[in-house]
N, C-alpha and C positions, 0 to 999 in steps of 0.2 A: 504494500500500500504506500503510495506516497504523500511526502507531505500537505499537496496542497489539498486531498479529501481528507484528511484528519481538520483543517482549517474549515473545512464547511459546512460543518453541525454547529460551529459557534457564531453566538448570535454579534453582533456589529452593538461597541459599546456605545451608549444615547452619549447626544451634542449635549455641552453643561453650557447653558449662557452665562458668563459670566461677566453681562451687565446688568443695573437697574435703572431704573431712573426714579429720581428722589427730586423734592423740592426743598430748597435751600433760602432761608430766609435772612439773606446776607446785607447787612445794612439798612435795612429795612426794604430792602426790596425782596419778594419771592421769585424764585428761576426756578425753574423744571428743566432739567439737566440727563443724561447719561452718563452714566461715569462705571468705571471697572472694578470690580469689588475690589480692588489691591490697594485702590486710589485713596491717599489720606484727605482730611479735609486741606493740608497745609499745601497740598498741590492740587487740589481743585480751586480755591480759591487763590494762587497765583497762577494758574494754568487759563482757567477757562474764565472766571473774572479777571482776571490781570491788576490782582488786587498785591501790591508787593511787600507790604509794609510786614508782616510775616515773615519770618527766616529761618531759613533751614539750616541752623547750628550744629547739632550735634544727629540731629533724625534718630535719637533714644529718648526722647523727653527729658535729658541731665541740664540741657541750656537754658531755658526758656524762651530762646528767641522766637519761638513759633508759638506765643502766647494769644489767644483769642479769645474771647466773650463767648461761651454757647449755652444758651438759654440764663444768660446772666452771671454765668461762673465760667472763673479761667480756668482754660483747659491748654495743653500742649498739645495746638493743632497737627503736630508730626504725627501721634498718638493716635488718631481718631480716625477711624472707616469712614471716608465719605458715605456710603450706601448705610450706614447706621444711623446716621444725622438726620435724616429723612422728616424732614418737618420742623428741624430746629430754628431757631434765631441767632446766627451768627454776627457779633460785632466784632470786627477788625480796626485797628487804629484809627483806619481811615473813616470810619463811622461813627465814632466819638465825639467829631466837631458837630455842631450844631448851623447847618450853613456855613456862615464866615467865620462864627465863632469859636474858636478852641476849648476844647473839654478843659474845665477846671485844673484837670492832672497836667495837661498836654502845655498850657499856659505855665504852670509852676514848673516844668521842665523847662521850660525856654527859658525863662525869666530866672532859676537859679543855674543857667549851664548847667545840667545833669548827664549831659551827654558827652562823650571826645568824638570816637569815632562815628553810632550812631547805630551801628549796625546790630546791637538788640535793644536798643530805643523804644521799636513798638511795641514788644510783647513787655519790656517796661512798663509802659505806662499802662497797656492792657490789663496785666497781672495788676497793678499798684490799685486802679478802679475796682478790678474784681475784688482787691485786698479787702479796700475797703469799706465795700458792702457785706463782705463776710464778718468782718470786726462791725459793724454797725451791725448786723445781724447777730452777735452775740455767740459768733463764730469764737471757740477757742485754740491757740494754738500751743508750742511748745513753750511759749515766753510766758505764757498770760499766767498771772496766779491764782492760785487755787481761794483766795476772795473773791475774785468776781463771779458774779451770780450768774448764770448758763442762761435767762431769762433778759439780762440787759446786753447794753451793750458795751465791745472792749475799749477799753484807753490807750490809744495807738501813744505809747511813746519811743523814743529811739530804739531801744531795744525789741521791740513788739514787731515795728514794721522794720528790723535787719532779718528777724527770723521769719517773720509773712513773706517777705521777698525773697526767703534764701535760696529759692527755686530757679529765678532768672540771675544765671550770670553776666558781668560784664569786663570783660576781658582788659577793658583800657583801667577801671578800679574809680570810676565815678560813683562808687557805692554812698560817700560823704555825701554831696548834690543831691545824688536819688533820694535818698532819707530825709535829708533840708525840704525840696521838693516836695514830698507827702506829706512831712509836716506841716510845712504852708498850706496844703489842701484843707488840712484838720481842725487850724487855725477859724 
C-alpha cells in the first residue's frame, strides 16, 4: 500500500479565523475594526489609529511607556488583546486634552519640565491621571498606611505617588519633576 491511500481516510483539518472584529472606543470616538487575535491594543492603536503617543518600551509591561486609560484604569497597553477590548473606552494621551486645553496633569508636566527626552512622557502622564483616580478612589497601595480608612480617600504625598508611579520608568531620571508635577495636580 502506498503512502498517499493511507492519506485519504483522513479528514482535511477546518480553517481557524483568526480574526474578529471588535469596536474600540478610543478617545471618544467608537471604530469597528479587524484586527488578528495576536494584535495588542498598543499596536492597534499606533497601527490603525496612528495614535503615537504610546510606546513600545520594553513589550513585557516592566516600562510603562505603553500606559493607557481603559475603561478609566491604567493599563500596559503592550499587555492587552486587542480582540478582548471589545467595547472598551480607551484614552491615550492624546485624548486627555480637552480641545485646546491641556489635561490638568499634561499642563503640570510642561510647566514643571518633567520630561528630558520625552519618550515615556505619555504613558507618564496617563498612568499619573489613572494614579490619581485610584488614590481619590481610596485605592490602597504599598506606601499608604494602615490608618487610612479603605472607605476615603489616599493622601498623595511624595512618597505615595514615587510608589503609584513605580511602574513607568524613565530612563533620563526626571522622576524629581514627575512627582513636583503631580503634586501640583493635588495642590
Amino acid at each position: 500500500m502506498d503512502s498517499l491511500a493511507l492519506g485519504a481516510d483522513l479528514e482535511p483539518e477546518p480553517v481557524v479565523d483568526e480574526h474578529s472584529t471588535v469596536t474600540l472606543h478610543v478617545n471618544g470616538d467608537p471604530t469597528t475594526l479587524t484586527v488578528d487575535h495576536r494584535t495588542t491594543v498598543l499596536e492597534t492603536l499606533r497601527e490603525s489609529f496612528g495614535l503615537t503617543g504610546a510606546k513600545k518600551g520594553c513589550d513585557h509591561g516592566q516600562c510603562g511607556a505603553c500606559t493607557v486609560l481603559v475603561d478609566g484604569r491604567r493599563v500596559n497597553s503592550c499587555l492587552l488583546l486587542a480582540v478582548a477590548q471589545d467595547g472598551a473606552t480607551i484614552t491615550t494621551v492624546e485624548g486627555l486634552a480637552d480641545d485646546e486645553s491641556l489635561h490638568p496633569v499634561q499642563r503640570a508636566f510642561v510647566e514643571r519640565d518633567a520630561l528630558q527626552c520625552g519618550f515615556c512622557t505619555p504613558g507618564q502622564i496617563c498612568s499619573a491621571v489613572g494614579m490619581l483616580r485610584e488614590a481619590a478612589d481610596g485605592h490602597p497601595s504599598h506606601a499608604t498606611g494602615p490608618e487610612t480608612a479603605a472607605t476615603g480617600s489616599v493622601v498623595l504625598d511624595a512618597d505615595e505617588i514615587r510608589e503609584r508611579m513605580s511602574g513607568n520608568l524613565c530612563r533620563c531620571g526626571a522622576y524629581p519633576r514627575i512627582v513636583e508635577a503631580i503634586e501640583d495636580v493635588i495642590e
